[in-house]
LUMZA-354384 format. One line per field, with one value per residue: residue in one letter; z, x, y of N, C-alpha, C in turn. Coordinates in steps of 0.1 Angstrom, whole numbers, plus 5000, padded with zeros to 4 digits. Layout:
! residues N
residu <- c(A,...) $
n_Z <- c(Z,...) $
n_X <- c(X,...) $
n_Y <- c(Y,...) $
ca_Z <- c(Z,...) $
ca_X <- c(X,...) $
ca_Y <- c(Y,...) $
c_Z <- c(Z,...) $
c_X <- c(X,...) $
c_Y <- c(Y,...) $
! end
This chain:
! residues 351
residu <- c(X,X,X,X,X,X,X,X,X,X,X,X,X,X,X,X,X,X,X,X,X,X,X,X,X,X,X,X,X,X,X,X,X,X,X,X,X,X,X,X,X,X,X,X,X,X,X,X,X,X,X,X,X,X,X,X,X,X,X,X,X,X,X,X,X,X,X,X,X,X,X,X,X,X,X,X,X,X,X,X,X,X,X,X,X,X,X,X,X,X,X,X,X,X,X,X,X,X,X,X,X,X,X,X,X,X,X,X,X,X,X,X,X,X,X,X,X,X,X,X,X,X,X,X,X,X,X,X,X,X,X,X,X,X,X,X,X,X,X,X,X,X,X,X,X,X,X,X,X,X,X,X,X,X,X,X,X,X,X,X,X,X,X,X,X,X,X,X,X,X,X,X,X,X,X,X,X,X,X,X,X,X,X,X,X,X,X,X,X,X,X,X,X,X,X,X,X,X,X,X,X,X,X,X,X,X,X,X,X,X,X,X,X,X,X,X,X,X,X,X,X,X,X,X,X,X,X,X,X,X,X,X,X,X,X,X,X,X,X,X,X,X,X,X,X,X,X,X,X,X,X,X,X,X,X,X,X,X,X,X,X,X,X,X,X,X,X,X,X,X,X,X,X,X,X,X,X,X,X,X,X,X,X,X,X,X,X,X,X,X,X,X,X,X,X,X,X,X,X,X,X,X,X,X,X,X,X,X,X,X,X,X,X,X,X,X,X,X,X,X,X,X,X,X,X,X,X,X,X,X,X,X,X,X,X,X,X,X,X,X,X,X,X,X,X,X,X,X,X,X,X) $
n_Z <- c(5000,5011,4987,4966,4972,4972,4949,4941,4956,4950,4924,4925,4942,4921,4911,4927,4928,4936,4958,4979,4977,4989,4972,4958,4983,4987,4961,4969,4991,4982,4990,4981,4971,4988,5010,5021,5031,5049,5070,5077,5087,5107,5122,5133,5117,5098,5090,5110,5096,5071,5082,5090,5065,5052,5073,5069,5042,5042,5059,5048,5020,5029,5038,5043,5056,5044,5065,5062,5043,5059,5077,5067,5056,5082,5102,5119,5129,5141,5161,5190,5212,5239,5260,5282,5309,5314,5299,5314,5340,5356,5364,5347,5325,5335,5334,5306,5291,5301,5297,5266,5257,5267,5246,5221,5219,5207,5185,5181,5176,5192,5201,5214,5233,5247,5272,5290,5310,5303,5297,5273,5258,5258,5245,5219,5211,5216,5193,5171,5177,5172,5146,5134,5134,5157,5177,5200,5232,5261,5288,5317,5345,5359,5353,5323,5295,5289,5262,5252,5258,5247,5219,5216,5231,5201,5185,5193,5206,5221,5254,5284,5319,5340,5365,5382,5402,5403,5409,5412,5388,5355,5339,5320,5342,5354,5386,5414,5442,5452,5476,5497,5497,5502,5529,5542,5543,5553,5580,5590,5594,5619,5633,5638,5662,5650,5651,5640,5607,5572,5541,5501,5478,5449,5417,5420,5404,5378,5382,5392,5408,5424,5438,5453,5470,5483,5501,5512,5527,5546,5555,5571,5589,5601,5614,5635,5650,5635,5619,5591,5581,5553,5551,5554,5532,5498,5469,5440,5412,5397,5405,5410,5410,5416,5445,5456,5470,5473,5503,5518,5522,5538,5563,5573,5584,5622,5649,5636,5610,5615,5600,5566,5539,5509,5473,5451,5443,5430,5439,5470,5465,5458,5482,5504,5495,5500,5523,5528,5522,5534,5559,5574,5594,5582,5589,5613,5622,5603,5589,5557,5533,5499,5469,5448,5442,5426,5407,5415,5442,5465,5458,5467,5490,5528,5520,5501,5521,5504,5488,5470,5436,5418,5389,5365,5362,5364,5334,5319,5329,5315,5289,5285,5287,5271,5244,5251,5251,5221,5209,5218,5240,5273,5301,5332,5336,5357,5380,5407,5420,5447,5462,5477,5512,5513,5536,5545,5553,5555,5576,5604,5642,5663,5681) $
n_X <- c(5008,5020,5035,5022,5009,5026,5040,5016,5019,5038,5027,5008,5026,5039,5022,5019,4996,4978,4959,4954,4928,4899,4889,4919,4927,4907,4915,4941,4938,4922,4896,4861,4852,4827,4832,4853,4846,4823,4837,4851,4834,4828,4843,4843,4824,4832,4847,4877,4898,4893,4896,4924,4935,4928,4935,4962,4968,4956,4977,4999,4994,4989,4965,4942,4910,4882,4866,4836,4828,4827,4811,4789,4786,4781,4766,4774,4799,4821,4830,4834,4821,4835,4829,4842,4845,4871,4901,4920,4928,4937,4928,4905,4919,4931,4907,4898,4919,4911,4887,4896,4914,4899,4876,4893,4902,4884,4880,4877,4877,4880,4869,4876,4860,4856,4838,4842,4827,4802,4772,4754,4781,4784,4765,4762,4796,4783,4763,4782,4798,4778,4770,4791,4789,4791,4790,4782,4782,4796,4792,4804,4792,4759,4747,4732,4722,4691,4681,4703,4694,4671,4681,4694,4677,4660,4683,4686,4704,4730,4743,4758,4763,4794,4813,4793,4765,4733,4710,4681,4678,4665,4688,4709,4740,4770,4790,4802,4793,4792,4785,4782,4809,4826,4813,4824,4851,4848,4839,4860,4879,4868,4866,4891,4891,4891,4873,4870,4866,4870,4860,4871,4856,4855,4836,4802,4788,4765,4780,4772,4789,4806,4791,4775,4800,4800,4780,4775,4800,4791,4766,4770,4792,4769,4753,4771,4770,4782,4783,4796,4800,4794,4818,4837,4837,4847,4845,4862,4886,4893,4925,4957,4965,4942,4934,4955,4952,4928,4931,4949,4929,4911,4925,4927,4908,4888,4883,4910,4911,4912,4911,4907,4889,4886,4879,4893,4917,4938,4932,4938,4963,4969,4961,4976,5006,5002,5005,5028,5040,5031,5043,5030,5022,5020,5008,5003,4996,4975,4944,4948,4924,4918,4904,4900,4928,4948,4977,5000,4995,5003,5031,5037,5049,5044,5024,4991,4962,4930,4905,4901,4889,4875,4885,4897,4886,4853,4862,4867,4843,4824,4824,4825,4797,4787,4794,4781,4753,4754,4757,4736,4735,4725,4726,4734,4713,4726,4752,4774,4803,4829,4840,4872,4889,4919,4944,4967,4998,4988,4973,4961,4956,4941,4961) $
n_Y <- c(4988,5012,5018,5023,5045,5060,5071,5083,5107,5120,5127,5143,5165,5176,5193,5219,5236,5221,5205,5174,5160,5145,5118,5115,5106,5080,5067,5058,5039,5024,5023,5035,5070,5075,5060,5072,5095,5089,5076,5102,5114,5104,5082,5055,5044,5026,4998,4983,4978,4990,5018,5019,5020,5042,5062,5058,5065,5090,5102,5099,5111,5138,5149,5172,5174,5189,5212,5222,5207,5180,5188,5187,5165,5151,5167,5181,5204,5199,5215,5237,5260,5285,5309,5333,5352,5370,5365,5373,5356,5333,5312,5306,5297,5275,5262,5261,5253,5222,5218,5220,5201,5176,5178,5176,5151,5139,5150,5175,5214,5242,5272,5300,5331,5363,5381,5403,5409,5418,5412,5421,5422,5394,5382,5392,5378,5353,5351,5355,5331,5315,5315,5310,5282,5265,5232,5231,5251,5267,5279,5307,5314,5320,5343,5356,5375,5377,5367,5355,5327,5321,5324,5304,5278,5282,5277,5250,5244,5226,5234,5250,5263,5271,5271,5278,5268,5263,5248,5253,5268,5267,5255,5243,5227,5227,5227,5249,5252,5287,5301,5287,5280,5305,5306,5289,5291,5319,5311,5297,5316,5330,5303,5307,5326,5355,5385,5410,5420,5426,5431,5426,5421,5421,5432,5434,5434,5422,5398,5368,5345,5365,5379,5358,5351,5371,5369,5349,5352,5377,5365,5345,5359,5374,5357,5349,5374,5396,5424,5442,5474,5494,5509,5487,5466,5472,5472,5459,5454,5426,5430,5439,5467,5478,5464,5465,5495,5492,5474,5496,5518,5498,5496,5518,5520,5518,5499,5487,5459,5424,5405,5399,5394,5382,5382,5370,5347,5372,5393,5386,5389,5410,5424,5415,5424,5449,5452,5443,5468,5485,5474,5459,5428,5400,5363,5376,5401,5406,5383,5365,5358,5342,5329,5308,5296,5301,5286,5304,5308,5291,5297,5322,5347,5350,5317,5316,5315,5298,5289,5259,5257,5233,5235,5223,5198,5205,5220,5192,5178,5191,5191,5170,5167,5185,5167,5142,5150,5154,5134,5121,5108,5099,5119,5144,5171,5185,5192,5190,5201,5199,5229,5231,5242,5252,5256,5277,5300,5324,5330,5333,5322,5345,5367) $
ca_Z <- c(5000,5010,4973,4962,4977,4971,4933,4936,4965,4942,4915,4937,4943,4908,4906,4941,4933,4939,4970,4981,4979,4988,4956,4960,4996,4983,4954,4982,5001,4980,4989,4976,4985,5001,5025,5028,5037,5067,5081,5082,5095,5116,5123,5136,5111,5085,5094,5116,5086,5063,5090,5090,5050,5051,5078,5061,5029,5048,5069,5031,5012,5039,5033,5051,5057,5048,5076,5058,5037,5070,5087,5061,5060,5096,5102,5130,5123,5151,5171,5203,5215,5253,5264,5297,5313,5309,5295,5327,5352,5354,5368,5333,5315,5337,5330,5293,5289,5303,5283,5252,5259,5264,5231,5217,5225,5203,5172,5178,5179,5201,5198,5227,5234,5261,5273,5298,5325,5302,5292,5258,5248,5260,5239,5204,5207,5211,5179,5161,5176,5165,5130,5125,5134,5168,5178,5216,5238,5273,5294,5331,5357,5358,5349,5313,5285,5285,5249,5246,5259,5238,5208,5219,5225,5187,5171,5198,5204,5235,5261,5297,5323,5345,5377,5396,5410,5411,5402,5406,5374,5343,5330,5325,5352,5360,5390,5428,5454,5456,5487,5504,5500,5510,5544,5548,5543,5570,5591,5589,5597,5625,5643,5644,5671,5644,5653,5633,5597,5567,5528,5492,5468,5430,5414,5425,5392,5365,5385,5402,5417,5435,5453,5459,5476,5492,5504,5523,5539,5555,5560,5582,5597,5611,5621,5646,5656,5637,5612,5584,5579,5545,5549,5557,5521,5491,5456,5432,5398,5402,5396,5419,5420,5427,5452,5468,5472,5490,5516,5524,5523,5549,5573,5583,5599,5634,5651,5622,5606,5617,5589,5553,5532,5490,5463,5444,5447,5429,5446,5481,5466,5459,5494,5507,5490,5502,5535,5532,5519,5549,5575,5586,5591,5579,5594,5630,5627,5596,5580,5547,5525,5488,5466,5433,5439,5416,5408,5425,5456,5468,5457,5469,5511,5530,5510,5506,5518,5497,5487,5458,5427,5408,5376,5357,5366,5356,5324,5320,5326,5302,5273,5285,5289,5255,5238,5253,5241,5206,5204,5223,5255,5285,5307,5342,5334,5365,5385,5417,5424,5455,5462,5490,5515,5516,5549,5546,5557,5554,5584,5620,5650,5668,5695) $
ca_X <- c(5000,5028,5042,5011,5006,5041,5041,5006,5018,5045,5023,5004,5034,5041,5016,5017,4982,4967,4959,4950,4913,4892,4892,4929,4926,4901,4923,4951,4936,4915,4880,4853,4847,4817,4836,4866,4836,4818,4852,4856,4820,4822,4854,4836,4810,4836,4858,4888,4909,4892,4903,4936,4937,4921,4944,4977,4963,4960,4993,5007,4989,4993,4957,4939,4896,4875,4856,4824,4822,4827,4792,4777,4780,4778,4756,4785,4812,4837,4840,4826,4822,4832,4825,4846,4843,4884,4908,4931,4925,4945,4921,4895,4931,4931,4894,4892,4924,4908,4875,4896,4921,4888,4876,4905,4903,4872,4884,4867,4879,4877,4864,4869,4859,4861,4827,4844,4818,4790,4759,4755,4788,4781,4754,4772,4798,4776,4761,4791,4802,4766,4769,4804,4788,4796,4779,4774,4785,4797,4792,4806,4780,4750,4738,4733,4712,4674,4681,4711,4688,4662,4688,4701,4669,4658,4687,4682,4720,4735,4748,4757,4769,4799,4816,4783,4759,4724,4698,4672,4672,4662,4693,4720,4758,4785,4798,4804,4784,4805,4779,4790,4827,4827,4807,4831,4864,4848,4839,4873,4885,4862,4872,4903,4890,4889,4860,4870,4861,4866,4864,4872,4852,4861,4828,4794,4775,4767,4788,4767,4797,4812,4779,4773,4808,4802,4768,4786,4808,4784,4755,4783,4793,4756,4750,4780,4770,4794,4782,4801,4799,4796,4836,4844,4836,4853,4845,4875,4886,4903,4934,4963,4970,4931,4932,4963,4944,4913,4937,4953,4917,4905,4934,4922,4893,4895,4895,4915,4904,4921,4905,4901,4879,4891,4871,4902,4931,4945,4925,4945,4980,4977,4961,4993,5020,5004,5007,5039,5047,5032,5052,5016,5028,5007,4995,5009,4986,4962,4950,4943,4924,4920,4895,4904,4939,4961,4990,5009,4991,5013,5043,5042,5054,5038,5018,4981,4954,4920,4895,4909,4881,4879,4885,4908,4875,4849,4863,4869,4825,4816,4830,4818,4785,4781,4793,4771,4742,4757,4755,4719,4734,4720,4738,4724,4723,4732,4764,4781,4816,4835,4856,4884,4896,4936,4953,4989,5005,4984,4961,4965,4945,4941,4970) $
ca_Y <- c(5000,5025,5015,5028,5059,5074,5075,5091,5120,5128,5130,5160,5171,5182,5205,5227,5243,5212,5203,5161,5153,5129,5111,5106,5094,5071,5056,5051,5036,5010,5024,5043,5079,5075,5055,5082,5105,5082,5077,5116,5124,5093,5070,5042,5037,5019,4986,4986,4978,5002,5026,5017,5020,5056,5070,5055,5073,5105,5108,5100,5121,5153,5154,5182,5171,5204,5216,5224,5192,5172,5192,5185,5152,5149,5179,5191,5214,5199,5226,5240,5275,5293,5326,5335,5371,5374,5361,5381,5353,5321,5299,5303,5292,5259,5250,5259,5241,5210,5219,5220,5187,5165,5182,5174,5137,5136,5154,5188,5221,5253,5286,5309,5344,5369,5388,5416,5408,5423,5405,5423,5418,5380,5380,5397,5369,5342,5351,5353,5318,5299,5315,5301,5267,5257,5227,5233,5266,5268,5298,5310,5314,5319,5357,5360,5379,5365,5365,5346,5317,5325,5321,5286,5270,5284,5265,5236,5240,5222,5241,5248,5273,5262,5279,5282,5258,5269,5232,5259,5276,5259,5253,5226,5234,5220,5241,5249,5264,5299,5309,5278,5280,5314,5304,5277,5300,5330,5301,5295,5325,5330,5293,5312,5338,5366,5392,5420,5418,5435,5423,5428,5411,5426,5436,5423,5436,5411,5388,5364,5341,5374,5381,5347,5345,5382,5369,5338,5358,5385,5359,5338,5370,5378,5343,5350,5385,5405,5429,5445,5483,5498,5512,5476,5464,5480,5463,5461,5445,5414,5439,5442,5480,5485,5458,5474,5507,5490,5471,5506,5517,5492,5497,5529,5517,5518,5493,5479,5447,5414,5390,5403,5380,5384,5373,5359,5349,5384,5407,5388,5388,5423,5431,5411,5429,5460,5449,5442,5476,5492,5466,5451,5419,5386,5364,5386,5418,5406,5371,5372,5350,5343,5319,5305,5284,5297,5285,5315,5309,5283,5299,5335,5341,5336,5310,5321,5303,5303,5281,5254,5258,5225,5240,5210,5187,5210,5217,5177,5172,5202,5186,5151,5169,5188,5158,5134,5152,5157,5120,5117,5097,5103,5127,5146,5183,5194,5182,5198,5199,5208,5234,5227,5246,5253,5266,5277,5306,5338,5324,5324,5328,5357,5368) $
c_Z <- c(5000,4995,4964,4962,4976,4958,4933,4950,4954,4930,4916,4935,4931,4908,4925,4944,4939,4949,4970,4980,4985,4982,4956,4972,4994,4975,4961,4989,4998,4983,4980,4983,4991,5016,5032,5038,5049,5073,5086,5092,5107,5116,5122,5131,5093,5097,5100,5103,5073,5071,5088,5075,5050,5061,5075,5048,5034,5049,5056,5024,5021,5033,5043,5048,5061,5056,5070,5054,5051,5076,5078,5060,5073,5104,5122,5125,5132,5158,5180,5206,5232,5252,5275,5300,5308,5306,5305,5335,5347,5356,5359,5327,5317,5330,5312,5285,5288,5295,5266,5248,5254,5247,5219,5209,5213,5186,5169,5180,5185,5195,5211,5225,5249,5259,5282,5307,5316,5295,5281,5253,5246,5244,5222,5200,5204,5198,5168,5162,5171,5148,5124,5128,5144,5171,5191,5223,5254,5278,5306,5337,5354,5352,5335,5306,5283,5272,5240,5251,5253,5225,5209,5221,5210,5180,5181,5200,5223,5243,5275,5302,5333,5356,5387,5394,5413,5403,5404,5393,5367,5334,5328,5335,5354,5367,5403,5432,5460,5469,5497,5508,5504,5522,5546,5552,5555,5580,5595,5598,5612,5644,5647,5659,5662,5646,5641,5618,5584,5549,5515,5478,5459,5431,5413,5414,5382,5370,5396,5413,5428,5444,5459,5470,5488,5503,5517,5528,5551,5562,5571,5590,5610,5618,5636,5655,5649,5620,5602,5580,5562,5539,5550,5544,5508,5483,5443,5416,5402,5395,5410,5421,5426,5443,5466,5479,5481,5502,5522,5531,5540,5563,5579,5595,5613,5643,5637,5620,5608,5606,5576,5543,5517,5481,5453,5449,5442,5434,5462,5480,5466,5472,5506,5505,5491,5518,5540,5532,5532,5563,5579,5585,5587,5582,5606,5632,5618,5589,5566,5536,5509,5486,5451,5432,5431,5419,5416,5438,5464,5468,5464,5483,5514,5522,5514,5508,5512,5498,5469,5449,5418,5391,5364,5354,5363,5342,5312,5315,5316,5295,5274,5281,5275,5245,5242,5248,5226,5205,5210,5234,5262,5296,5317,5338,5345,5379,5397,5418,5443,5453,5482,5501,5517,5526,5546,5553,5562,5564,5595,5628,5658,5680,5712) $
c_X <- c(5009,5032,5035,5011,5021,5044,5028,5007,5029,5040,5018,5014,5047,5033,5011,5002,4971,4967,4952,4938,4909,4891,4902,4933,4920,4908,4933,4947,4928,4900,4873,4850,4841,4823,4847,4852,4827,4831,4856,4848,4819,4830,4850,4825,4821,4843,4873,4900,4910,4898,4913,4942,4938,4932,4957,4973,4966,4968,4998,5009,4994,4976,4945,4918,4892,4866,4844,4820,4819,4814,4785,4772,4775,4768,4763,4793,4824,4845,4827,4831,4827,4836,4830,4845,4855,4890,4921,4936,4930,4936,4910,4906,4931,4919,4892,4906,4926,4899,4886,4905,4910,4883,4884,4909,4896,4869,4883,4880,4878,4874,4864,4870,4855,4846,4832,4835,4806,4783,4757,4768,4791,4775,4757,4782,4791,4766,4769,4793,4794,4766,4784,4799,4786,4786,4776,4787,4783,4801,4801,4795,4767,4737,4741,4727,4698,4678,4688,4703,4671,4670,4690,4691,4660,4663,4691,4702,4727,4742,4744,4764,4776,4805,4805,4775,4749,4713,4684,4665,4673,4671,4704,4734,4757,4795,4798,4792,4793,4797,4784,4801,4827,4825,4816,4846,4860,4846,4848,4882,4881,4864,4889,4905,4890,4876,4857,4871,4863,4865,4866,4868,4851,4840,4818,4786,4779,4775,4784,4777,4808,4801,4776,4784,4808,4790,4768,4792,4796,4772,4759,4787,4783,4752,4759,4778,4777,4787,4790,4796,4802,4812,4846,4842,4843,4855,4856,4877,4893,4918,4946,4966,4956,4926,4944,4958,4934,4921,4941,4941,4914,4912,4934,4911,4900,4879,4900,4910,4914,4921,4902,4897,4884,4881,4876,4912,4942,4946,4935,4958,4982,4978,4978,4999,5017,5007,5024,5049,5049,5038,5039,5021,5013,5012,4996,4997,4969,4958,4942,4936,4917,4908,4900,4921,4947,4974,5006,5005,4997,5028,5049,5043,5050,5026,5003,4971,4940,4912,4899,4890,4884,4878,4892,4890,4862,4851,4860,4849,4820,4815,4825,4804,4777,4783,4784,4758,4742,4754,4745,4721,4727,4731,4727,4727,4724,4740,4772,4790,4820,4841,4861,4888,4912,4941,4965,4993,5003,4971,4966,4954,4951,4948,4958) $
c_Y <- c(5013,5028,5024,5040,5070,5080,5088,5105,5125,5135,5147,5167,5181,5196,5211,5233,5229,5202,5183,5165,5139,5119,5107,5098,5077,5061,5053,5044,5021,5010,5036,5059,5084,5071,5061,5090,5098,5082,5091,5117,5115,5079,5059,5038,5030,5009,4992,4987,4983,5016,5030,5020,5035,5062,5071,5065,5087,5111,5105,5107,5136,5158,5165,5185,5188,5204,5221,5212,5178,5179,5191,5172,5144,5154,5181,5194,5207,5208,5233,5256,5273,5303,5324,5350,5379,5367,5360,5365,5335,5310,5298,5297,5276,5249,5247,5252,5227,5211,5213,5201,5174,5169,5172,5156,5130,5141,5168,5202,5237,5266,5293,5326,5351,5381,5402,5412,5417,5411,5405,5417,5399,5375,5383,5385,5358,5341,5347,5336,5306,5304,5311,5290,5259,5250,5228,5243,5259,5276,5294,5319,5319,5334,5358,5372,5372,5362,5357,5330,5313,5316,5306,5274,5270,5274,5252,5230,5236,5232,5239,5261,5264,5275,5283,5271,5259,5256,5242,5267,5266,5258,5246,5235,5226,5231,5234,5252,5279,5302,5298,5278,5289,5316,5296,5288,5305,5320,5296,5303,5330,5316,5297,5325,5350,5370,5402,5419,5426,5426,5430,5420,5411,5430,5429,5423,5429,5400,5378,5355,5352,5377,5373,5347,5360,5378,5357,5344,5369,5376,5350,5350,5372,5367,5346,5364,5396,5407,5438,5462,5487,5500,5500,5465,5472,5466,5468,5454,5435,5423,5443,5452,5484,5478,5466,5487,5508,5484,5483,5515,5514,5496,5512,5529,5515,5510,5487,5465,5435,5403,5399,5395,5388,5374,5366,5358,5364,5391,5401,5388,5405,5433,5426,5418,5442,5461,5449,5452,5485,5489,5465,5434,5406,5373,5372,5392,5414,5399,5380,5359,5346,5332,5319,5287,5284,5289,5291,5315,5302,5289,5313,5334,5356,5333,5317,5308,5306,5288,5274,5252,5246,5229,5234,5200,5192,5216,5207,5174,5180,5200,5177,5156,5174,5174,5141,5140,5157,5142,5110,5105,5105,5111,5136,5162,5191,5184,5195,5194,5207,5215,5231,5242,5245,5262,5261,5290,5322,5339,5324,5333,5343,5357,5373) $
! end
């Protein structure tokens, strides 16, 4: 067969405009090319050892399967949409890394886009991404556009939201409980003798997993007696010089604040390293703690502790989850993950 197929790539290779086809896969390979074309649209609907004919032909040829002719015969394009708020934030890199891997696995390829934390411009890409094709879309959390779910049950196109965790609304996740983790964290902070309170939770608008996680902290707060003053709040970008700004901020208050609750891990490296600028020492005078789990959270001193986001593992189900119903398995559409707590270094009880 190789014997075969080398006279007829050189042949190609005489004339540079012209690219492999199907047709010549097909005579390489000894089938017809109806049967190159189920093999494209659909590996597993020819013989193991037609298989093995057709992919030898391929890697031979250098032949390169068009992405239109393959949805049409298939009636999927092989590629999947996500919308994240940023792009900024390391811990959307981990998940839609694992989103795209499993993808990957399966033949498909990615499409991502970046919404800014608005709704509309949510809503603008997800347009663009179902009119290039995409066969199923995966959002972050749970506040959208009425309209982009309008659009999606129109063209009957699979989808889910992932990073939050709400089985009340009518619509498929794969997430956490961010109002939980955050009660578990101040609960945390609180079993440490901390009374005094203050937090920084990036921006609560349009962002239902920051209010969720602001709404855990204060609702654990009042449970214990200990209320939170307007000046003891200060909403930020996940952005280390504006997070700097509100720790210097907070530290005015009087009595000063012993526990500062963060809605990411950025927002508490930057309140850290303003701390450090001032000589407030951590954990000594102020803990501090984070949510997300970067990668830098471990590494920077003292280590921070936060709340670990399975975001490797929800990625991982998202992909299982749109492609299960691209191929009409059964699949649950709604799945809860934990998130962890992590104590290290940016945590102690109260002197």
């Amino acid at each position: 067969m190789v014997k075969e197929i080398q006279p007829l790539r050189k042949r190609l290779q005489k004339r540079p405009s012209d690219a492999p086809t199907a047709e010549n896969v097909a005579i390489a390979a000894g089938v017809s090319t109806a049967t190159v074309s189920r093999y494209l649209a659909n590996p597993e609907s020819v013989s193991e050892k037609r298989g093995i004919l057709i992919r030898s032909a391929i890697e031979s040829l250098g032949y390169i399967p068009h992405g239109a002719a393959q949805a049409l015969a298939s009636q999927h394009s092989k590629t999947m949409g996500v919308i994240v708020p940023t792009l900024d934030n390391a811990i959307f890199a981990e998940g839609i890394h694992a989103f795209q891997r499993r993808l990957q696995e399966k033949g498909y390829t990615l499409f991502i886009a970046s919404s800014d934390y608005s709704v509309d411009e949510e809503l603008d890409q997800a347009e663009r991404l179902i009119t290039r094709g995409v066969d199923g879309l995966m959002l972050v959390g749970a506040e959208h556009h009425p309209q982009l779910f309008e659009i999606l049950d129109k063209k009957q196109l699979p989808y889910l939201y992932t990073w939050s965790f709400k089985p009340q609304l009518d619509h498929p996740c794969i997430g956490f409980d961010n109002y939980r983790a955050s009660a578990r964290l101040t609960e945390f902070l609180l079993q440490l003798g901390h009374t005094e309170f203050a937090a920084i939770p990036g921006i609560t608008r349009l962002n239902d997993r920051t209010k969720d996680r602001l709404a855990g902290c204060l609702d654990t707060l009042k449970k214990a007696g200990i209320f939170l003053a307007k000046n003891r709040i200060i909403e930020c970008k996940y952005d280390l010089a504006e997070s700097r700004q509100a720790l210097r901020k907070l530290l005015e208050n009087s009595p000063r604040p012993t526990a500062i609750v963060c809605g990411n891990d950025i927002i508490a490296m930057g309140a850290l390293l303003e701390c450090q600028t001032l000589g407030v020492r951590v954990p000594e005078d102020v803990s501090i703690v984070g949510f997300d789990d970067v990668a830098m959270a471990s590494h920077i001193h003292p280590a921070l502790t936060t709340m670990q986001v399975p975001s490797k593992t929800m990625g991982e189900k998202a992909a299982d989850f749109l492609l299960a119903k691209l191929s009409n398995e059964p699949v649950t559409d709604k799945l809860e993950l934990e998130a962890k707590l992590v104590v290290r270094e940016t945590t102690a009880a109260v002197k």
